[in-house]
C-alpha positions in Angstrom: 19.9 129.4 123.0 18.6 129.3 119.7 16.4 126.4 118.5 18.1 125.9 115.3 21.9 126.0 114.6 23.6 128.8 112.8 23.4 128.0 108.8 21.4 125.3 109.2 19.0 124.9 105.8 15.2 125.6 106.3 12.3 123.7 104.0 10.7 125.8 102.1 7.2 126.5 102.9 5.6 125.0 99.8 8.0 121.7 100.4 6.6 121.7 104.1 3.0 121.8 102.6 3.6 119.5 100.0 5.0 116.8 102.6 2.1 117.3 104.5 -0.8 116.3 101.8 1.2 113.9 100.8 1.8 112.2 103.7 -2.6 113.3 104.3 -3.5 112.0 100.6 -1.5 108.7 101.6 -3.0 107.8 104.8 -6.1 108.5 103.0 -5.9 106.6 100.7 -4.3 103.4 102.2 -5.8 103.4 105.9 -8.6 101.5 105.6 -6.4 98.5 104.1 -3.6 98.7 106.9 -6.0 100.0 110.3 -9.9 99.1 109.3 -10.3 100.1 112.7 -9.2 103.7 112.2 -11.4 104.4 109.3 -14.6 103.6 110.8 -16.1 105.6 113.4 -17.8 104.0 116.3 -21.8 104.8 115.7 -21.6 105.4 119.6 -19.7 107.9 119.3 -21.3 110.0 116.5 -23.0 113.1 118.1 -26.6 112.9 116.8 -26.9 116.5 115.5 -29.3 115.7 113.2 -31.6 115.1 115.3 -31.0 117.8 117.5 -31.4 120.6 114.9 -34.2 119.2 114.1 -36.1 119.1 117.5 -34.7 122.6 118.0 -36.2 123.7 114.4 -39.5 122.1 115.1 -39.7 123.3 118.9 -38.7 127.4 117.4 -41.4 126.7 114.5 -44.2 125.5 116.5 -44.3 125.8 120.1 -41.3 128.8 121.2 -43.2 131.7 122.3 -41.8 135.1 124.0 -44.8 136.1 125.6 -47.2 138.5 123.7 -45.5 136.9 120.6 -44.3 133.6 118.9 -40.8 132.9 116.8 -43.2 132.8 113.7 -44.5 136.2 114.7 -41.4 137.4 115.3 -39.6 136.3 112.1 -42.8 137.5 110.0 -42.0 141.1 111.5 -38.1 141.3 110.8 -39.4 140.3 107.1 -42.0 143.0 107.2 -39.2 145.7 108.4 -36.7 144.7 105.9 -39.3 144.5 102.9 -40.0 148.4 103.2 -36.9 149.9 102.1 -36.7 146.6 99.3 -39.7 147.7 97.8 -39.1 151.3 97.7 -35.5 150.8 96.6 -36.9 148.7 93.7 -39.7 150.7 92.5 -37.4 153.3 92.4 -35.1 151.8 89.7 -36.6 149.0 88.5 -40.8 148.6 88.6 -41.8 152.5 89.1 -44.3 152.9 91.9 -47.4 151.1 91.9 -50.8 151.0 92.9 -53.0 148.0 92.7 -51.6 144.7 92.6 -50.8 141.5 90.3 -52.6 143.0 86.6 -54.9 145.1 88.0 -51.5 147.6 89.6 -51.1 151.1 87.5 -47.9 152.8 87.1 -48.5 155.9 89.0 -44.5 157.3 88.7 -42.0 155.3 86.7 -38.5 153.6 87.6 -35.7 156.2 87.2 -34.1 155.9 84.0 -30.5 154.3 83.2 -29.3 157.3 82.5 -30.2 158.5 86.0 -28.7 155.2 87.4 -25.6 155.1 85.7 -25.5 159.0 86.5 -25.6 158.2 90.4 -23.7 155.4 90.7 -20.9 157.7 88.7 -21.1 160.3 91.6 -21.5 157.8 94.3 -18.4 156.3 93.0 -16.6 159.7 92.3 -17.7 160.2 96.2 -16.3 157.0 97.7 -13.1 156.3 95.9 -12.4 158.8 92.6 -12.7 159.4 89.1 -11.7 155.7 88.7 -14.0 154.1 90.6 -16.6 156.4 88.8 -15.4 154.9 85.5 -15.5 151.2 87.0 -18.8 152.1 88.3 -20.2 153.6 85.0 -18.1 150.5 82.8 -19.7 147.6 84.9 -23.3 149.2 84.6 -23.2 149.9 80.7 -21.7 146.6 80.1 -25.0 145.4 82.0 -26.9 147.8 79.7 -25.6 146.7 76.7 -26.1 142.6 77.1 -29.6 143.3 78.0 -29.6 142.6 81.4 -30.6 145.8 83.0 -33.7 145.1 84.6 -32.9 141.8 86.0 -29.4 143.7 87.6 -31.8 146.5 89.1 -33.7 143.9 90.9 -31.0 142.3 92.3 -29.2 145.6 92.9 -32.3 146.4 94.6 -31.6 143.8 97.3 -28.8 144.4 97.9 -29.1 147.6 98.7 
């Protein structure tokens, strides 16, 4: 048997929706004057999470160890693995490679050009999805180009990549 009778009318789904944050906004609104008891939660019965992530932060930070290694250690490593291709990826279109550090660091080869970048993000993009993604891909990096905000977009590129 079927739940609802033949050519019987059905809400519309934004009516449904409608009713129901109305009927939310005004027990929101108007709850705290008509049941004070339902709008305050018991302090009892608040889960102290807080605190927990906390202790659990603090414990990880300073006293978790895995053996031969500790969380610190562990997290300093990850960073160190993930910083390799970073670094090359951004001397290689945004700083150049370098040698040295801080002002003391020489330019040994520099970044590729925009040219070049605009160049492979065209065949990357002719590669993944067609000539118009190419043309998406070469618009959105000349409009960078253009306002002036090339090498800030290549380091960020950089990281993302």
């Amino acid at each position: 048997m079927r739940w609802r009778q033949q050519g019987a009318e059905r809400w519309p789904g934004w009516a449904v929706w409608a009713l129901a944050i109305g009927l939310f906004m005004a027990l929101w609104l108007y709850c705290a004057d008509l049941f004070p008891w339902a709008a305050d939660y018991p302090k009892s019965l608040r889960i102290p999470a807080a605190r927990w992530i906390t202790a659990v932060t603090k414990w990880l930070l300073n006293d978790a160890t895995f053996g031969i290694f500790t969380f610190s250690e562990f997290t300093r490593f990850i960073a160190a693995l993930l910083d390799v291709p970073y670094r090359f990826v951004l001397s290689l279109i945004s700083t150049g490679f370098l040698r040295g550090e801080g002002s003391q660091a020489v330019q040994i080869l520099p970044p590729l050009s925009w040219v070049a970048v605009i160049g492979c993000g065209a065949i990357l993009g002719q590669r993944a999805g067609g000539r118009r993604l190419a043309a998406l891909v070469v618009g959105c990096l000349a409009f960078v180009l253009v306002f002036g905000q090339w090498q800030s977009a290549m380091v960020t590129l950089a990281s993302i990549l």
